[in-house]
C-alpha positions as CSV (number, residue, x, y, z in Angstrom):
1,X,119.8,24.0,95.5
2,X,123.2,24.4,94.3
3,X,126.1,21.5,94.1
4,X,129.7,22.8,94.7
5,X,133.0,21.3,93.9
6,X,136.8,22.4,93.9
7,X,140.4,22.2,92.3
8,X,143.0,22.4,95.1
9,X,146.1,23.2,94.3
10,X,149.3,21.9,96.5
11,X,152.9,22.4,96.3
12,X,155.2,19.3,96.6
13,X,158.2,20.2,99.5
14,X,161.0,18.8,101.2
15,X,162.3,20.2,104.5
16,X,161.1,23.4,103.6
17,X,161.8,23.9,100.4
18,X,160.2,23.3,97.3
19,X,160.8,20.6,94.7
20,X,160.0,19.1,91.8
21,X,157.8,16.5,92.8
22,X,154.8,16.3,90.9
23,X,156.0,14.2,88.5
24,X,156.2,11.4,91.0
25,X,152.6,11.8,92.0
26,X,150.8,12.2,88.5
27,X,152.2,9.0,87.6
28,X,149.3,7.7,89.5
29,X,146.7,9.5,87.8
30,X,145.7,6.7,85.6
31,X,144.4,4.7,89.0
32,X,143.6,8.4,90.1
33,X,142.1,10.1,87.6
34,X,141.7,13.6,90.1
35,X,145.2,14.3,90.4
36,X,145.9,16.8,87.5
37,X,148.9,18.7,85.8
38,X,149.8,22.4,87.4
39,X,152.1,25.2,85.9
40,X,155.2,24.0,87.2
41,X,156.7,20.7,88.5
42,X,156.4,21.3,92.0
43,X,152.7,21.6,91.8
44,X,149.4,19.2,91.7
45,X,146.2,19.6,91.7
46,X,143.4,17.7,93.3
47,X,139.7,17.7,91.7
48,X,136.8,16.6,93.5
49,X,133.1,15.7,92.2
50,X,130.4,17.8,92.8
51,X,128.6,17.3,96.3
52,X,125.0,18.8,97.2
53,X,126.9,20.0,101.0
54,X,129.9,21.2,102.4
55,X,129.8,18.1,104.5
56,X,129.8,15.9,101.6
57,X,132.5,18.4,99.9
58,X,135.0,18.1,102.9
59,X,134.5,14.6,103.1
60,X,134.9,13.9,99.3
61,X,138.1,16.3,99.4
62,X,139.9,14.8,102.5
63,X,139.3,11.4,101.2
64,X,141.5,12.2,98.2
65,X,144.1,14.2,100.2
66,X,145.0,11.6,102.3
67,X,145.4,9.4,99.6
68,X,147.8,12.1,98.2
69,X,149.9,12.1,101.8
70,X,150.1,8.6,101.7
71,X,151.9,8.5,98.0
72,X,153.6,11.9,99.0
73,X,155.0,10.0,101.6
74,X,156.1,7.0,99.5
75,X,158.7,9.9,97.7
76,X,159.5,11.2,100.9
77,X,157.6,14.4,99.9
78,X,155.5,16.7,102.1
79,X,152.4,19.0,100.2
80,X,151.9,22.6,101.4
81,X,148.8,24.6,100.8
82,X,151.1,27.8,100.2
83,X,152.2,29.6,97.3
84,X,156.4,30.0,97.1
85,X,158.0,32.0,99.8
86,X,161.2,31.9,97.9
87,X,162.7,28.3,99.3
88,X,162.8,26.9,96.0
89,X,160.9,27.2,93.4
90,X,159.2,24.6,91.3
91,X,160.2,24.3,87.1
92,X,157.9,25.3,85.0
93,X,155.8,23.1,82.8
94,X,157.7,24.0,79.4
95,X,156.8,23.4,77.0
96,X,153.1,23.6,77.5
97,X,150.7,24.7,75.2
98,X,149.7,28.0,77.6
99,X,153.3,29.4,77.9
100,X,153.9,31.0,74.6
101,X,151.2,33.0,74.9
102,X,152.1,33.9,78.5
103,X,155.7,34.5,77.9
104,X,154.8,36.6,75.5
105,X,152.3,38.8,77.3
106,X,154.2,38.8,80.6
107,X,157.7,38.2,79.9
108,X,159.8,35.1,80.8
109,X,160.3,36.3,84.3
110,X,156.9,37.4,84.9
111,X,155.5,34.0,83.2
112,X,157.6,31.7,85.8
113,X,156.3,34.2,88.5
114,X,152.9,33.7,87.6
115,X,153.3,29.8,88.8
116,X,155.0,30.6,91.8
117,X,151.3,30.9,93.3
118,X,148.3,28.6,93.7
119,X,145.3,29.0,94.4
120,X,141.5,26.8,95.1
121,X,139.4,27.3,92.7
122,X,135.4,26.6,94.1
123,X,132.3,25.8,91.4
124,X,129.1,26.4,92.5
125,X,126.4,25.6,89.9
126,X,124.1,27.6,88.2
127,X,120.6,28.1,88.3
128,X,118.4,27.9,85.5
129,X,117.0,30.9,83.4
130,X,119.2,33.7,82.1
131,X,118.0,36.2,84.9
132,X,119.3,33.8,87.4
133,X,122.5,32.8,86.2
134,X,123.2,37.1,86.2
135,X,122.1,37.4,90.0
136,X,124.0,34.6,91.0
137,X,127.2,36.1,89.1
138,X,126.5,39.5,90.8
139,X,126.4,37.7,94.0
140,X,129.2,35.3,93.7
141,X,131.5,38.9,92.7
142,X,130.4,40.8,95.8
143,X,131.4,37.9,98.3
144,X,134.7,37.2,96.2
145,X,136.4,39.6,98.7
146,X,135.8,37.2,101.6
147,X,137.6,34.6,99.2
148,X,140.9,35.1,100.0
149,X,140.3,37.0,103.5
150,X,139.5,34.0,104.7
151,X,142.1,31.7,103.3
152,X,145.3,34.1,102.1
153,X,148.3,31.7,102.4
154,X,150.5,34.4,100.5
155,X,152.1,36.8,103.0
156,X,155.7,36.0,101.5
157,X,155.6,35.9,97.8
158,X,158.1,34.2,96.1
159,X,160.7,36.1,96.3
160,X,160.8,36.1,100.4
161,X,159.1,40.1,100.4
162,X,156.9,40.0,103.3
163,X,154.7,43.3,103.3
164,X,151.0,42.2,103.0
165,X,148.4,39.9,104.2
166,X,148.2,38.4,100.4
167,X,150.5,38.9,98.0
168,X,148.8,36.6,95.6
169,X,145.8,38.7,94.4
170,X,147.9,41.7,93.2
171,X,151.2,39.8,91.8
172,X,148.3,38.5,89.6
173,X,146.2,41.3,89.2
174,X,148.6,43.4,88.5
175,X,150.7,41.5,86.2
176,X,150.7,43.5,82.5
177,X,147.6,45.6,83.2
178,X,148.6,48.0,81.0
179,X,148.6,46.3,77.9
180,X,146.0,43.6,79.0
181,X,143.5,45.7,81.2
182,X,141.2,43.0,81.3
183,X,143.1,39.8,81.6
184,X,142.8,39.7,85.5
185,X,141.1,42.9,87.0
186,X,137.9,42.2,88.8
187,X,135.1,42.2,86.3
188,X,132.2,45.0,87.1
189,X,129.1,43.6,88.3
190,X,126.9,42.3,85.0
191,X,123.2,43.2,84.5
192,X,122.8,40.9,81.4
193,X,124.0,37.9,79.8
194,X,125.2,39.9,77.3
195,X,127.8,41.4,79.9
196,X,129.2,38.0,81.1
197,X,129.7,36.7,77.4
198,X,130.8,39.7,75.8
199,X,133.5,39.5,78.3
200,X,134.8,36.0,77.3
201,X,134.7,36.9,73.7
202,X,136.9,39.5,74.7
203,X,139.7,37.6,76.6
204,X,139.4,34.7,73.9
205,X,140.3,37.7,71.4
206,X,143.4,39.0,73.3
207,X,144.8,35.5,73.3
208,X,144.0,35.7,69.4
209,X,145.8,39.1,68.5
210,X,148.8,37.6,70.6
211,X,148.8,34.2,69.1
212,X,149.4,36.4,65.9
213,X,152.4,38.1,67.1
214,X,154.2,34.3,67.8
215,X,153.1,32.7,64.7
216,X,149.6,30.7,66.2
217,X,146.6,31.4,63.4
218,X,143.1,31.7,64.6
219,X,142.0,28.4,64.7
220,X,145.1,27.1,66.5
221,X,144.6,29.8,69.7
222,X,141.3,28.8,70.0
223,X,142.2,25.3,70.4
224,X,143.8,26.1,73.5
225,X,141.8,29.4,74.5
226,X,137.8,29.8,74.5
227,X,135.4,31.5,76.8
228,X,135.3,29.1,79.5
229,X,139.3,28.5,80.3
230,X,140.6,32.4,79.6
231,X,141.9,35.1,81.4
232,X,142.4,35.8,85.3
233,X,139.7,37.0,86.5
234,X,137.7,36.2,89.5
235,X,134.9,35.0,88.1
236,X,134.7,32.7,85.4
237,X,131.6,31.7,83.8
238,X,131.9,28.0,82.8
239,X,129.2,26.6,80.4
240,X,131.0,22.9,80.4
241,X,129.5,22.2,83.8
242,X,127.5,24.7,83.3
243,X,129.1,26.2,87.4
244,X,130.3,29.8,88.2
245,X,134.1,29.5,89.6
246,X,135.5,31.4,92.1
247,X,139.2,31.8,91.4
248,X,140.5,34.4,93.9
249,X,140.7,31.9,97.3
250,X,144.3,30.9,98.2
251,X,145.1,27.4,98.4
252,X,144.8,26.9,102.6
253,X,144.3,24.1,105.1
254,X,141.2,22.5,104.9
255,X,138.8,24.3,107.5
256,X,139.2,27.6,106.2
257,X,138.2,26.3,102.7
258,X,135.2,24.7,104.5
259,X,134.4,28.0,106.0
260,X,134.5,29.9,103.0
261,X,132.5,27.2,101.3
262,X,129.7,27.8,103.6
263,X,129.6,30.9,103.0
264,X,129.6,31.3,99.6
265,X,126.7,28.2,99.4
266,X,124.8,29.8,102.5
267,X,124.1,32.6,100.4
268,X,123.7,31.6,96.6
269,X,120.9,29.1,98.2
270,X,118.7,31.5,100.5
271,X,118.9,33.4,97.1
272,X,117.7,30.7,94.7
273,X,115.4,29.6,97.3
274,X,113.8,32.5,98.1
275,X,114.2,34.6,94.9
276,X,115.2,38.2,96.6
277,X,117.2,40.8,94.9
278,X,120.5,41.0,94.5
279,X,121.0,44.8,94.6
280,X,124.2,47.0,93.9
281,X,124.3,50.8,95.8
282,X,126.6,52.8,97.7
283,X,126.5,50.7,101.1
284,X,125.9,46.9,101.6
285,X,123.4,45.1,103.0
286,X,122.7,41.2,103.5
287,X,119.3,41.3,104.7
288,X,116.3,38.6,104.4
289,X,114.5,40.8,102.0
290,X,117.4,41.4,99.8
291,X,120.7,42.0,99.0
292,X,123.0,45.5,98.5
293,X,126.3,44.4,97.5
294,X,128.7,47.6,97.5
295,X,129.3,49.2,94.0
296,X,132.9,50.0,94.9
297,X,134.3,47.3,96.7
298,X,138.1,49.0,96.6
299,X,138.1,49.7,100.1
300,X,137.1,46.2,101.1
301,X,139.7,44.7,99.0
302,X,142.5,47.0,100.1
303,X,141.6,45.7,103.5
304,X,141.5,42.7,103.0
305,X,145.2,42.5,100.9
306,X,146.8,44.8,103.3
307,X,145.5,42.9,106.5
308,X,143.0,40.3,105.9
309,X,140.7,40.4,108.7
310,X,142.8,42.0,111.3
311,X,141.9,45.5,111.9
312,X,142.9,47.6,109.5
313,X,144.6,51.6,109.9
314,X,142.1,53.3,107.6
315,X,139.4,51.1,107.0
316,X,139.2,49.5,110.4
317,X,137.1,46.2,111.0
318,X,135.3,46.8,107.2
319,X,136.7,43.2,106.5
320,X,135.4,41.5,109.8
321,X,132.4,43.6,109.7
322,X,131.0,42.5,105.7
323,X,132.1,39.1,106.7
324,X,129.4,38.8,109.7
325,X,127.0,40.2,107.6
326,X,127.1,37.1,104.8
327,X,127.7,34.9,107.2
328,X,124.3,36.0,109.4
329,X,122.1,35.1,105.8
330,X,124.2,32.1,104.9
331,X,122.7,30.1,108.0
332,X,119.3,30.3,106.6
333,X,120.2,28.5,103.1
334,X,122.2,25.9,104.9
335,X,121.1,22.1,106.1
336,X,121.4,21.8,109.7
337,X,124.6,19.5,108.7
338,X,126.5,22.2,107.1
339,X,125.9,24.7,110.3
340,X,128.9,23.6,111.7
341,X,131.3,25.5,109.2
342,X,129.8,28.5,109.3
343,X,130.4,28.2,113.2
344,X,134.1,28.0,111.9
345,X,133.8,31.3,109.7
346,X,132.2,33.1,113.1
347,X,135.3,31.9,115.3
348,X,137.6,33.1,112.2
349,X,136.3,36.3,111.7
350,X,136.3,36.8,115.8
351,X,139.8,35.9,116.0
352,X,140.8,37.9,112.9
353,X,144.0,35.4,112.1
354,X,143.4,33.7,109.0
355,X,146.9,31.4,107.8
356,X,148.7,34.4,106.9
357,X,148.2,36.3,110.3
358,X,149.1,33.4,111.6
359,X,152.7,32.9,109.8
360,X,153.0,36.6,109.8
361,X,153.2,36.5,113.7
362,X,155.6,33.5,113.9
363,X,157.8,34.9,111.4
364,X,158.4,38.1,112.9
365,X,158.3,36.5,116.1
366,X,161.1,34.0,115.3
367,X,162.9,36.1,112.7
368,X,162.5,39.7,113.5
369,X,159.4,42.4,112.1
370,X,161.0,42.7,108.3
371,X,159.7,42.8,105.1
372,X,161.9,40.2,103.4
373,X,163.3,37.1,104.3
374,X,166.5,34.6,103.1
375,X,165.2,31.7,102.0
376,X,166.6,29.8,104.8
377,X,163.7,31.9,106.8
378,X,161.2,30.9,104.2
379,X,162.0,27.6,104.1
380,X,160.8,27.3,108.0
381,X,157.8,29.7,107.0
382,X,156.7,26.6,104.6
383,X,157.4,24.3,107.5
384,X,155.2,26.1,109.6
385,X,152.5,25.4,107.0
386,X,153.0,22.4,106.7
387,X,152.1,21.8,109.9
388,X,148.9,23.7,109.2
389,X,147.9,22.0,106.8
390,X,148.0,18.4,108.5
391,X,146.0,19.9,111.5
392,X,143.4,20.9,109.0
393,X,143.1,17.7,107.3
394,X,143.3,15.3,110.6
395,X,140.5,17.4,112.0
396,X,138.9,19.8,109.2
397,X,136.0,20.6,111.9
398,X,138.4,22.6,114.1
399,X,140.4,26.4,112.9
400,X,143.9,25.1,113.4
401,X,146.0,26.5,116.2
402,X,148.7,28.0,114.8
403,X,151.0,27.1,117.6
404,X,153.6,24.9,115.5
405,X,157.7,25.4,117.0
């Protein structure tokens, strides 16, 4: 069965606000090798091993979290699982090998935008044979939707706009998709090898033509740019592990991560164990025979950005719905250990409030039903998960409450 591992990503605050911080913290990386370099200077990243459960994975990441609270609390420093809500805003990483390239693709603006977010990034590896490693990537792209239902920690962006359940996914996606269409879209289900690689020859290419335009030959972009580290998409296919990782989740308190986790596992191993189909056609179905994951998944994801899994106007409980579904074949690939979490996805999807419902409803409580706030606002919207974040991680086997002052 499959191993899974993560990089968290975490933003360094102080009353609110965020600061540059990470500094402070990666000077400890050479007794803590995990803690890694982000995009900008109020950002760090945590890496964990690869465990055979979610148990083992929860353990192994809050081990290494609360060794980060305890030397975030040495610099008076408080980590958030948020992206910016426009209190602050970290510096970005300049120069850094990347940013060229992005600056030139996006623009300056749109390149320090870009950092404003973060994100967990899950690995889950593959199986062996060619056949395999394509079923499990058309798998792993139908139940990337649930990704960031269940752990959207972007309903501010950073600029204090407050008019979705995730602003993360399109402030990514949508970032120069004109002249990069397929940079960060969703990639289309594969049905060959030849699909998935074709793809990362692609991206690596892009980065090539605009290395060109700012003076970086061939061989110098693809120092920093191959097949394995390029691109935005949801789905990248890494043959250094060799794992499939899942880049669309939002960086959120630890329980939802452990939920989604479950999930995602449950499923890839009841497939690998059992060997059924992994089907695409015009409606979905998670059965024990096989799979149908939906070939147009626009609806879903609409949903699921507009209102995560809170009943939606047009599409109604589509999100909660497709969610129960995953999570009713997920239990039989799980050890009886692991169980517990998907209980956590059940009570999630039942209650529809992921973390942004959650800080959606005390900011508009507290603040008044608008779609931007000051950064005064934002600063006690970070605050507020903040003290999300240490619920999860003092008890990652309950859904935090949400009920913070």
């Amino acid at each position: 069965m499959s191993t899974i591992g993560n990089e968290q990503e975490l933003h360094t605050t102080k009353n609110g606000y965020l600061i540059d911080g990470a500094p402070l913290l990666l000077a400890y990386s050479t007794e803590f090798p995990w803690l890694v370099k982000e995009g900008s200077r109020a950002q760090i990243e945590v890496n964990t091993r690869p465990t055979g459960t979610i148990h083992e994975q929860v353990l192994e990441i809050s081990e290494k979290l609360r060794i980060l609270e305890y030397l975030s609390a040495e610099h008076n420093l408080e980590l958030v699982a948020a992206s910016s809500y426009g209190s602050g805003r970290g510096t970005t990483n300049r120069p850094q090998s990347r940013f060229p390239f992005y600056d030139e693709m996006f623009g300056l603006e749109d390149s320090d935008n870009l950092v404003s977010i973060i994100g967990n990034h899950t690995h889950l590896s593959q199986p062996e044979g060619e056949e395999a490693k394509v079923k499990q990537q058309r798998l792993l792209l139908g139940l990337e939707p649930l990704t960031y239902a269940f752990t959207s920690t972007s309903p501010m962006r950073y600029d204090g706009v407050n008019t979705l359940n995730n602003h993360r996914i399109p402030l990514v996606r949508n970032m120069a998709v004109d002249k990069f269409p397929e940079f960060a879209a969703p990639q289309p289900y594969p049905q060959s090898m030849e699909n998935i690689l074709s793809l990362g020859e692609r991206l690596v290419n892009t980065m090539v033509e605009v290395g060109k335009s700012i003076g970086y030959s061939e061989e110098d972009t693809k120092q920093i740019f191959n097949a394995d580290n390029t691109g935005y998409i949801p789905l990248r296919f890494r043959t250094k592990f060799p794992t499939q990782e899942l880049r669309s989740a939002d960086s959120a308190p630890l329980p939802y991560q452990a939920a989604i986790w479950a999930i995602l596992k449950g499923v890839n191993d009841y497939v690998e164990k059992t060997g059924i189909p992994v089907e695409v056609g015009p409606e979905y179905y998670f059965g024990q025979d096989k799979i149908i994951l939906p070939e147009n998944k626009k609806s879903l994801e609409i949903a699921i950005i507009e209102k995560g899994l809170e009943h939606h106007p047009t599409y109604g409980n589509l999100a909660k719905d497709y969610a129960s579904a995953a999570i009713g074949l997920a239990r039989r690939g799980l050890p009886e250990e692991d169980l517990h979490y998907l209980n956590l996805a059940e009570k999630l999807v039942e209650s529809g409030m992921n973390p942004a419902s959650h800080l959606n409803r005390y900011m508009h409580t507290n603040f008044g039903d608008k779609k931007r706030f000051s950064p005064a606002e934002a600063a006690q919207g970070m605050l507020f998960m903040r003290e999300m974040y240490k619920e999860g991680l003092n008890n990652p086997l309950q859904l935090p409450s949400g009920n913070y002052k």
